[in-house]
Phi, psi and omega in degrees: 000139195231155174219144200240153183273336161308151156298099162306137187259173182240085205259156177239146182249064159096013184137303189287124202254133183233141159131202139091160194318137151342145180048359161275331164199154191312161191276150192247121158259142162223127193275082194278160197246176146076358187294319190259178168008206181302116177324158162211122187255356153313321173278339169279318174304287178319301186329290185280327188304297205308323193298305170320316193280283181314321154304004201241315165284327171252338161107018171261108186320166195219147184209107147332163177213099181238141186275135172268074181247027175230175175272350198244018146274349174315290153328323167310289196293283170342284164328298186292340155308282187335326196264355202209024209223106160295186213268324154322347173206153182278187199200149167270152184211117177260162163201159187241324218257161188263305174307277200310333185290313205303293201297317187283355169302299180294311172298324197274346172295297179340315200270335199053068177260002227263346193274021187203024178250130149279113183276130189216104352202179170287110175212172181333329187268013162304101206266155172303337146316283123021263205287340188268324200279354177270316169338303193296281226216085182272127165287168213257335164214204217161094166325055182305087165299130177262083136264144164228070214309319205274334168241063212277043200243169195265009142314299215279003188282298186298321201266325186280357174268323180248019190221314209140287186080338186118328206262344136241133185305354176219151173277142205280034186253332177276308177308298191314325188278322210295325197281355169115001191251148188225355168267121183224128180252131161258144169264064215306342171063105169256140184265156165346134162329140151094311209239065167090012206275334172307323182306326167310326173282342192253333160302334176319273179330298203288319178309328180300322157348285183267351162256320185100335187297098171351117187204115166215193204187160179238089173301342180310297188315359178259324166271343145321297235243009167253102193303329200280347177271337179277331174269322193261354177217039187329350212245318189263003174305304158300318163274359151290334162299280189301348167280323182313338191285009178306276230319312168341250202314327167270017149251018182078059154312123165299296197221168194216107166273111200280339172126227177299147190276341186286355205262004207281328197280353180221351160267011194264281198314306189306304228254310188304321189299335156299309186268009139330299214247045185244326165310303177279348178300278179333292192302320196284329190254004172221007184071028168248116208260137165289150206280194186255020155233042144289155180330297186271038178233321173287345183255321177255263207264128168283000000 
């Protein structure tokens, strides 16, 4: 359990407070909708209510994540933010494709959403196109992934934030402020079971270290991709998914993109039990007390 000599900073998102010393405040999850076929926004609707609910009983924020992967769900999707989002909280837009991040920009400036969006995200692939249209129509905060392909160790992690790496002309914590976003989220990029994958995790501590910056990851993706938990223990797949994101919070994580939102129902508790008990440690051995709608102020100590 760690407490860092940096200032840790604090950005509020719409409401939603992410960052600041181990144990002051609950870890913020985020769920994602939309990864396979056809939205089914019926199912998303129960999806978040249920997400809503559980933030509402352990006190850990809670943030959608919606995955973008066509041009004609976009208008779609947006919509069902507007109508089903409250006007009190933010929401995430993941994408991949440099065309579709451009159109979902332009649409949510339109709707005038951008002051409760989280862009997920800014990374080494960020095209110059890209980058003018975030210029243009800036979301209110915005997701770095620290990948770095020639060093995926949490140097190399450190270096594509403040330099480059060789591989951008500025390190992406200087693009991202040069675009106008000044809430800024790290992504630490866990990587395939075997290439490295503990360094997202061994990364936490030191970026918070040397930035002071909200920094978490979506370790899940590590257990997506481990076949041998998927073949030989299909029964323990979802929970083990969802413990993994224990680490996030005992190496002084901020936030957890926990993966599929349906996974909500065994990542809120595993995650408030943590920070519980990352909470009673923090206050007794560095004096950092938790605001009172932390875990452990709803369950234990008032």
């Amino acid at each position: 359990m760690f407490s860092f000599t940096k200032k840790q900073e604090i950005i509020d998102i719409a409401d939603t407070q992410i960052g600041g010393q181990p144990g002051y405040l609950p870890t913020v999850l985020i769920g994602g909708l939309f990864f396979k076929g056809e939205p089914d926004y019926n199912n998303a609707k129960k999806q978040i209510k249920k997400m809503y609910n559980l933030s509402e009983k352990t006190g850990n924020p809670a943030i959608p994540d919606f995955f973008i992967r066509k041009e004609e769900y976009i208008d779609k999707i947006i919509d069902f933010i507007e109508k089903n989002i409250p006007k009190n909280k933010p929401f995430s837009v993941d994408i991949i494709e440099p065309d579709l991040k451009i159109k979902t920009l332009e649409t949510l400036s339109n709707k005038k959403l951008l002051k409760r969006t989280i862009y997920n995200s800014i990374h080494v692939g960020t095209t110059e196109e890209e980058q003018k249209t975030i210029k243009k129509h800036t979301p209110e905060a915005a997701i770095i992934v620290a990948f770095n392909p020639k060093d995926k160790s949490p140097d190399g992690k450190i270096e594509i934030l403040a330099d480059g790496a060789g591989l951008t002309d500025k390190g992406l914590i200087k693009i991202t402020e040069e675009l106008g976003i000044k809430k800024i989220l790290i992504d630490t990029a866990a990587m395939a079971p075997g290439d490295y994958s503990g360094a997202s995790i061994a990364a936490i501590p030191v970026i918070k270290e040397e930035y002071g910056l909200a920094t978490g990851c979506a370790i899940h993706n590590v257990v997506e991709k481990s076949k041998w938990v998927n073949t030989l223990f299909p029964a323990a797949k979802k929970p083990v998914d969802a413990a993994s994101n224990l680490n996030i919070s005992l190496f002084g994580g901020d936030f957890a993109v926990y993966g599929p939102i349906h996974n909500s129902d065994l990542v809120f508790p595993i995650i408030a039990w943590e920070d519980i008990l990352v909470s009673e440690y923090t206050e007794r051995y560095f004096g950092v007390k938790p605001v009172e709608y932390h875990p452990r102020r709803k369950f234990f100590e008032k």
